[in-house]
VMD Tcl script that draws the C-alpha trace (Angstrom):
set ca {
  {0.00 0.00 0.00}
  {1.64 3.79 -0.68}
  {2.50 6.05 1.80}
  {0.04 8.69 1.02}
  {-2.90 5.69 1.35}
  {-1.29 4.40 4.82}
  {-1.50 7.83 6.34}
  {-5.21 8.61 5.36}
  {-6.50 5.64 6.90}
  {-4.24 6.39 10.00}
  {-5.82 9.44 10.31}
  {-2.68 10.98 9.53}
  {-3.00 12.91 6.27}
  {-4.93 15.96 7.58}
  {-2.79 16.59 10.07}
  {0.38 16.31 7.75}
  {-1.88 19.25 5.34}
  {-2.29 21.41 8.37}
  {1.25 21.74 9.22}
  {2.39 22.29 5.57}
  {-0.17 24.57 5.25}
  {0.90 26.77 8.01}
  {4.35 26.94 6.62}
  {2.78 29.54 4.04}
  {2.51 32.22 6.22}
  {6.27 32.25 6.04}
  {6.73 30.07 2.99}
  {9.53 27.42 3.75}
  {8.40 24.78 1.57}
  {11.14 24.86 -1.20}
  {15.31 24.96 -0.55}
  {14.43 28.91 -1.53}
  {12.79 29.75 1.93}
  {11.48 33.14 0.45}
  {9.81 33.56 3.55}
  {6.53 34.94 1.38}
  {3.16 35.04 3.19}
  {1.68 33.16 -0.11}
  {-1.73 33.61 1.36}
  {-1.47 37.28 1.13}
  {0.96 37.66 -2.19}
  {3.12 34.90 -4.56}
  {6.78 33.60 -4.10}
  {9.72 33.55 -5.73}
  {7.56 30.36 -7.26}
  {4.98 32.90 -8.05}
  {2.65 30.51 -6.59}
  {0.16 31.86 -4.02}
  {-2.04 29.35 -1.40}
  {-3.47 27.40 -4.43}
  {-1.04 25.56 -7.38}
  {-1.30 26.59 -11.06}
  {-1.66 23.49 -12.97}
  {-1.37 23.60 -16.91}
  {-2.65 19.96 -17.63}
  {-2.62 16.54 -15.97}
  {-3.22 13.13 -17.88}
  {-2.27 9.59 -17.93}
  {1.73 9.31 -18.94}
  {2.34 6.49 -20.65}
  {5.96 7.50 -22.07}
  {7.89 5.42 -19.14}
  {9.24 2.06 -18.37}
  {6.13 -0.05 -18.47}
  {6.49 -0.99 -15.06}
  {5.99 2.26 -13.84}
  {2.77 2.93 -16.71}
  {1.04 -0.52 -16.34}
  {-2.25 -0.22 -18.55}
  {-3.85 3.16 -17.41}
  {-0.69 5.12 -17.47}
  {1.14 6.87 -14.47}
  {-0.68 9.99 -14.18}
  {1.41 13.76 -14.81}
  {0.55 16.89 -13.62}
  {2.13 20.08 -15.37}
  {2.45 22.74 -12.75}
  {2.91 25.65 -13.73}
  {5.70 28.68 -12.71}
  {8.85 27.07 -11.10}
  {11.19 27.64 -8.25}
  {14.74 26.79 -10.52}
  {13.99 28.80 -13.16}
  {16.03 26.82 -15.63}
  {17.14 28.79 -18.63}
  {16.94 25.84 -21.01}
  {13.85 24.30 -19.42}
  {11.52 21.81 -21.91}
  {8.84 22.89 -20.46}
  {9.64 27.02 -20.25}
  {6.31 28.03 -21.38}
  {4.90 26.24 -18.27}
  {7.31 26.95 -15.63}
  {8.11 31.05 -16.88}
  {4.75 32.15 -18.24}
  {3.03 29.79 -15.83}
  {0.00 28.97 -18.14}
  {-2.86 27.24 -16.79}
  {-4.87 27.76 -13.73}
  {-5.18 27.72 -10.52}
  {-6.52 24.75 -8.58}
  {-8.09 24.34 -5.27}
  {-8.18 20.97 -3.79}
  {-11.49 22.59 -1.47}
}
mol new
graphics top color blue
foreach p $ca { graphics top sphere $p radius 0.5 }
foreach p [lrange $ca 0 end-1] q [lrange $ca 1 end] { graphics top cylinder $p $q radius 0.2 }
display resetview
């Protein structure tokens, strides 16, 4: 069973959301530490309490292990804390196309 699966039927999973959560207040979540209140304003990752995502779909361009027959699902955030010069996927992670997502 995965990790993530464990700790929900522990009980464990909303507390583990609460305490990242508060950590935007003072945004420590990437090796940046820009200290942003990203419920007020955006980060460095110009990512505020909510993720932009551009698309998600099933990925079926890896080992077939990892795919099986329904594909290991991708999600294309958008913006990005590296903000790699020669990134594949620039238009995502400097223009930050897509939307923002609330899991609420």
């Amino acid at each position: 069973m995965t990790n993530y699966l464990l700790c929900h039927q522990q009980g464990r999973l909303a507390a583990i959301k609460e305490r990242l959560l508060s950590r935007l207040s003072s945004c420590t979540l990437c090796p940046r530490t820009c200290r942003q209140d990203r419920y007020a304003h955006t980060g460095f990752c110009h990512t505020g309490r909510y993720a932009r995502v551009n698309s998600f779909f099933p990925h079926f361009q890896e080992e077939p292990e990892l795919v099986g027959r329904g594909g290991s699902g991708t999600i294309f955030f958008s913006y990005c804390n590296i903000g790699c010069l020669y990134c594949q996927n620039y238009m995502l992670s400097h223009f930050g196309e897509g939307h923002e997502v609330s899991p609420d």
